[in-house]
Structures are given as C-alpha cells and as structure tokens.
C-alpha positions in Angstrom: -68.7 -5.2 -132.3 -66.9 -8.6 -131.9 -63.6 -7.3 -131.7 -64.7 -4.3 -129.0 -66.7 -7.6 -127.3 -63.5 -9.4 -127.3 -61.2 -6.2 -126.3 -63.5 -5.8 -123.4 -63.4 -9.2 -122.3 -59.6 -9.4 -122.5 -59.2 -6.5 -119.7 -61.7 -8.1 -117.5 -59.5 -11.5 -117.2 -56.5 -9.5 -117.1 -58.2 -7.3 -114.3 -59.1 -10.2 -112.3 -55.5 -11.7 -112.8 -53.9 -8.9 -111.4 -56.3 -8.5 -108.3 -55.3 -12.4 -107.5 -51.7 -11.5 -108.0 -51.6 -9.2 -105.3 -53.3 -11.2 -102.5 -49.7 -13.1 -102.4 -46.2 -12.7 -103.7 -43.7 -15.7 -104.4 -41.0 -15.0 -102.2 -37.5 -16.2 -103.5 -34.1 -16.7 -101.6 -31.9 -16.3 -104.7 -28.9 -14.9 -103.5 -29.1 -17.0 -100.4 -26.9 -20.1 -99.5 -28.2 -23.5 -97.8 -26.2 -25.6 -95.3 -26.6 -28.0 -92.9 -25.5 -28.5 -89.4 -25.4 -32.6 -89.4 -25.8 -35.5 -92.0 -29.2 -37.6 -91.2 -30.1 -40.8 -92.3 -32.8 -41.5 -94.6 -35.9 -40.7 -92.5 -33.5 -37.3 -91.8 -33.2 -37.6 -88.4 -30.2 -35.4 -87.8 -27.2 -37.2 -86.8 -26.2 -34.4 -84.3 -29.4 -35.1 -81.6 -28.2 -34.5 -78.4 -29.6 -36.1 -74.7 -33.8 -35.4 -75.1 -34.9 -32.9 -72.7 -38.1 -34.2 -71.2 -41.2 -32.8 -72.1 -43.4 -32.9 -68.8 -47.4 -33.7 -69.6 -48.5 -30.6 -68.5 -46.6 -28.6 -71.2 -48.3 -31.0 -73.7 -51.8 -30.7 -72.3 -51.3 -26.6 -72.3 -50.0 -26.8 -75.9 -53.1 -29.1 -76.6 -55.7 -26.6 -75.4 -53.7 -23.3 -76.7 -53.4 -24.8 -79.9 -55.9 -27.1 -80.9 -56.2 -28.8 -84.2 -57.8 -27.3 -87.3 -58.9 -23.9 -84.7 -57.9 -20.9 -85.9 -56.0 -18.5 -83.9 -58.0 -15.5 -85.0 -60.4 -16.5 -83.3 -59.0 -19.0 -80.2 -55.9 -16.2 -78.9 -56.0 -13.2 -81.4 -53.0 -11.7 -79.1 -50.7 -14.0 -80.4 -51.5 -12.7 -84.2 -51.8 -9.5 -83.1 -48.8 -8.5 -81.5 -45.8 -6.7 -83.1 -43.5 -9.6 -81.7 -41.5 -12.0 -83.9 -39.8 -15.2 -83.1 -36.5 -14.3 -84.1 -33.8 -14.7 -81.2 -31.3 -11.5 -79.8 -28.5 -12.3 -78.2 -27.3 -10.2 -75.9 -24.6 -11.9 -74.6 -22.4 -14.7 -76.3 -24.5 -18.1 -76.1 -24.7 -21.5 -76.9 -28.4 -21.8 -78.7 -30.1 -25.4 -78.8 -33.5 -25.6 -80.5 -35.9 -28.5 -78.9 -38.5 -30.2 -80.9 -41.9 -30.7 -79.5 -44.2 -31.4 -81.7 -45.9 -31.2 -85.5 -49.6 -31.8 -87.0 -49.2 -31.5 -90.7 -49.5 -33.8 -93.7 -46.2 -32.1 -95.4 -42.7 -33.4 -95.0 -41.6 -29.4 -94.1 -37.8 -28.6 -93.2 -37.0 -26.8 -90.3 -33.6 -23.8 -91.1 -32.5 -20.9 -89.4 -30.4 -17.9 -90.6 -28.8 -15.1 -88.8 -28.5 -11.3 -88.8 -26.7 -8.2 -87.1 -29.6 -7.4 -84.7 -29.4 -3.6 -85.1 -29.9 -4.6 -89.4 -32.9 -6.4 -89.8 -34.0 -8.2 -93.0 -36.1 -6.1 -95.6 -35.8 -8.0 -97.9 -34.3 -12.1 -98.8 -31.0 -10.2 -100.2 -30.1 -9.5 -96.5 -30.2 -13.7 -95.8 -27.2 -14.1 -96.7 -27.2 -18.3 -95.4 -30.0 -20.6 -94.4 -28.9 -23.8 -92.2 -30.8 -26.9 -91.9 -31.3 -28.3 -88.9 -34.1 -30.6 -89.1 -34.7 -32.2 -92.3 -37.6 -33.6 -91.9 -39.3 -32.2 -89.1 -43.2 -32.7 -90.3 -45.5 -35.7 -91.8 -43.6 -39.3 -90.6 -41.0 -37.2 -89.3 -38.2 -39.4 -87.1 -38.1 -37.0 -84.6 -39.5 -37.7 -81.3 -40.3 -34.9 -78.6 -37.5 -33.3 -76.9 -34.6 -34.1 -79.2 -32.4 -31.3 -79.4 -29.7 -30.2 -81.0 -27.1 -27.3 -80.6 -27.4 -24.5 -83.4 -24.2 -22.7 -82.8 -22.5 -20.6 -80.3 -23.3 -16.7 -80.8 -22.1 -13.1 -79.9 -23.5 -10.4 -78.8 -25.1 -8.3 -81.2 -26.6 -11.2 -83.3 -30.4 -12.4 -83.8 -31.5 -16.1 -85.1 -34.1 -16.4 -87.5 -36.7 -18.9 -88.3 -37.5 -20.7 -91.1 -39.9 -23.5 -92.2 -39.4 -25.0 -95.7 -42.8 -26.4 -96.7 -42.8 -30.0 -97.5 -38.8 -29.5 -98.8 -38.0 -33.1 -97.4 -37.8 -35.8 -100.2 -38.9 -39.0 -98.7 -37.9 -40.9 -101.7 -34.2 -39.0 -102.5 -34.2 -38.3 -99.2 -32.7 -34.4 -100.1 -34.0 -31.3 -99.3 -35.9 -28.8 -101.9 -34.7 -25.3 -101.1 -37.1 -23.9 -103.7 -39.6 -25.0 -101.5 -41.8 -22.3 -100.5 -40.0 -20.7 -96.9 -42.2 -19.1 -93.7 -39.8 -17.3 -92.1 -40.5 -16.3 -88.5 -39.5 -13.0 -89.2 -43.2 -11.5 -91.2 -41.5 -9.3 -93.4 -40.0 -12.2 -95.5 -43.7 -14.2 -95.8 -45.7 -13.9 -99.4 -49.1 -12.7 -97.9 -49.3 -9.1 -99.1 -51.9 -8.3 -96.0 -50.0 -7.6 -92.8 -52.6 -9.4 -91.0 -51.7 -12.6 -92.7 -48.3 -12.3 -93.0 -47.4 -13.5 -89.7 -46.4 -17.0 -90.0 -44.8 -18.0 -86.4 -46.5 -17.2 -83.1 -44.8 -17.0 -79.6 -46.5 -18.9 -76.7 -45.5 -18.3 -73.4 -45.2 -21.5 -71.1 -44.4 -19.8 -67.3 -44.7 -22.1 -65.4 -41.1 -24.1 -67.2 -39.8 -20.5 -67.7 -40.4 -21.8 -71.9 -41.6 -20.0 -74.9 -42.8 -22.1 -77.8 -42.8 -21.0 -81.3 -46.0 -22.5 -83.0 -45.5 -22.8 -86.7 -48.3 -22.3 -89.7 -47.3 -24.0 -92.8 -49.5 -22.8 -95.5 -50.4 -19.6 -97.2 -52.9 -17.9 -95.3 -54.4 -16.8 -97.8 -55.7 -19.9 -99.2 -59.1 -21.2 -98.7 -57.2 -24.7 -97.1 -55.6 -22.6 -94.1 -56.2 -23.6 -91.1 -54.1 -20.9 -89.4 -54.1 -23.2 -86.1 -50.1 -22.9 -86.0 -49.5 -26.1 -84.3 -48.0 -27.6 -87.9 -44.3 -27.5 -86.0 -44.0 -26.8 -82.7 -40.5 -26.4 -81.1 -38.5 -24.0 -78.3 -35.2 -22.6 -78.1 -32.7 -22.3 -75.2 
C-alpha cells in the first residue's frame, strides 16, 4: 500500500511539474552572435551618442498618462496588447535608422540590442537571429542615459526589418560587461517564453501624432509571473 501510496504521489508532483513547465519556455539564442555598435564607459553610456533630440513636455506628460506606473495595460489600453502589430521596423527604402532614448522605470540594469532580418523571412524561431548588436548597455536602473540621446544604428536597404531586443538586467555594474544569457524580450512575440499568445507580446507601439512619433514601450518581466506589472513603461524609446 506504501509503495502504490508513494507511486501515486510521484505522478501527482510530476503532473504538477509539467503543467508549470508549460506556462513559459526558456528561450535560448545559441546559435546567435553579440556585437556592439560603440565602446561605453563604466556606467555604459555608449560612446557613439549623437546631438540629443529634445523631448518637448507634452510628449512626456502623454507618455505619463498612457503609461502609468505599476497599471496594467490590459486593463488601461487593451488595443495596444491586442493588436497583431509588432515593433519591428521595414524598410522600404535604403535609410539611416537612429534609435532615441526616452525613458525607463525598472529596478533591473536591462540592455537594449537589435538584430535584423530579410523582411519577406521572418523569425520562427532564434536560429533565424543570426546577430544581436548592442546599442545601449545599460539602458535601465541608474542608467547614464538621459532623454533624447540618440544614436545611429546603421544604414539599411530595402527589403530589410530591425528587430528589438531587451536583455533583462544583462548590464554588470560591477564588471561593467554585458550578460548575453540574460533572459531576451524581443519585440518581435514569436521569440518571447510565455507559451499564451496573450502574454507573449512584450513591446507595445504608441502612437504620438501630434510629433509625427511612435514609441515603443517595453515590459521587462515574464508575464506570467505573479510580480508583472505589464505597465510597459520599463524602457521607453523611438526610432527614426
């Protein structure tokens, strides 16, 4: 009687492992390379910054009550969860690309990357990222950056798309390095852990008309843990 006792008792832990298991899957880049655009200095503020762009009041008081702290976006703008849309850029013609910092509210050190595609061959899986490129190290807790530094990502042809990606807490404030087996959210859904499309999503567009901008609001923790906040204001930046 024991032995079926312990048997039976066995299979129920294992059964409740394997129904946690699938709520997320570790996602891992292991046939991708890293880079980076510019050395930094030990804060990692990118050596690269270009002139600031200004960052007018009213885009920071729209961004304020869009995405307030610690409210979640199911329940504040559902659209912006809801739509098919990811924050991955097409070009369509050959471009210079410059990503602007705006803002973060997080207490991780997260790394902001990108990686590219052939735009008619998106990713299904993290074989197709073939190279992930830093651009700011530490772009999170005591980051260096202030709003509206900017950098230039690249010139790009026709044909291509720019992905997203945030490395959680992957800045090192002591060796001042970068962790890439830190956990990624890519803007692009398909490469997130969460196993429920709903969740997966991990980078939200926000149109700003009225400056002809649209932000990319970040969320830097697994949505499906308890501690998610899914408010998506943990990085905040735009592209032009």
């Amino acid at each position: 009687y024991l032995s079926l006792f312990t048997i039976a008792l066995v299979l129920l832990i294992s059964s409740c492992k394997k129904e946690a298991a699938v709520v997320t899957k570790p996602v891992e880049f292991t046939t991708t390379s890293y880079d980076t655009l510019s050395t930094c200095d030990d804060s990692g503020k990118p050596d690269n910054l270009l002139p600031a762009d200004g960052i007018s009041s009213p885009l920071m008081t729209f961004i304020g009550n869009t995405l307030p702290e610690k409210t979640d976006l199911r329940t504040s703008y559902p659209e912006l969860l809801t739509t098919h849309a990811i924050a991955d850029i097409a070009i369509t013609q050959q471009s210079d690309v410059f990503i602007t910092f705006v803002s973060q509210g997080t207490k991780f050190s997260n790394t902001f990357a990108f990686y590219t595609y052939p735009t008619t061959k998106p990713p299904a899986s993290t074989k197709d990222i073939i190279a992930i490129t830093h651009v700011f190290p530490n772009a999170g807790y005591l980051t260096p950056l202030k709003k509206g530094d900017k950098v230039k990502i690249g010139r790009f042809s026709q044909g291509t798309s720019i992905g997203f990606v945030l490395l959680k807490d992957a800045w090192n404030t002591t060796t001042h390095t970068i962790n890439n087996k830190a956990v990624h959210f890519c803007s692009n859904d398909v490469l997130n852990p969460e196993v429920d499309a709903n969740l997966k999503k991990h980078a939200v567009l926000i149109n700003y008309p009225a400056e002809n901008k649209v932000l990319i609001g970040f969320e830097d923790v697994d949505r499906t843990e308890s501690i998610c906040d899914h408010d998506f204001n943990d990085l905040l930046l735009y592209c032009t």
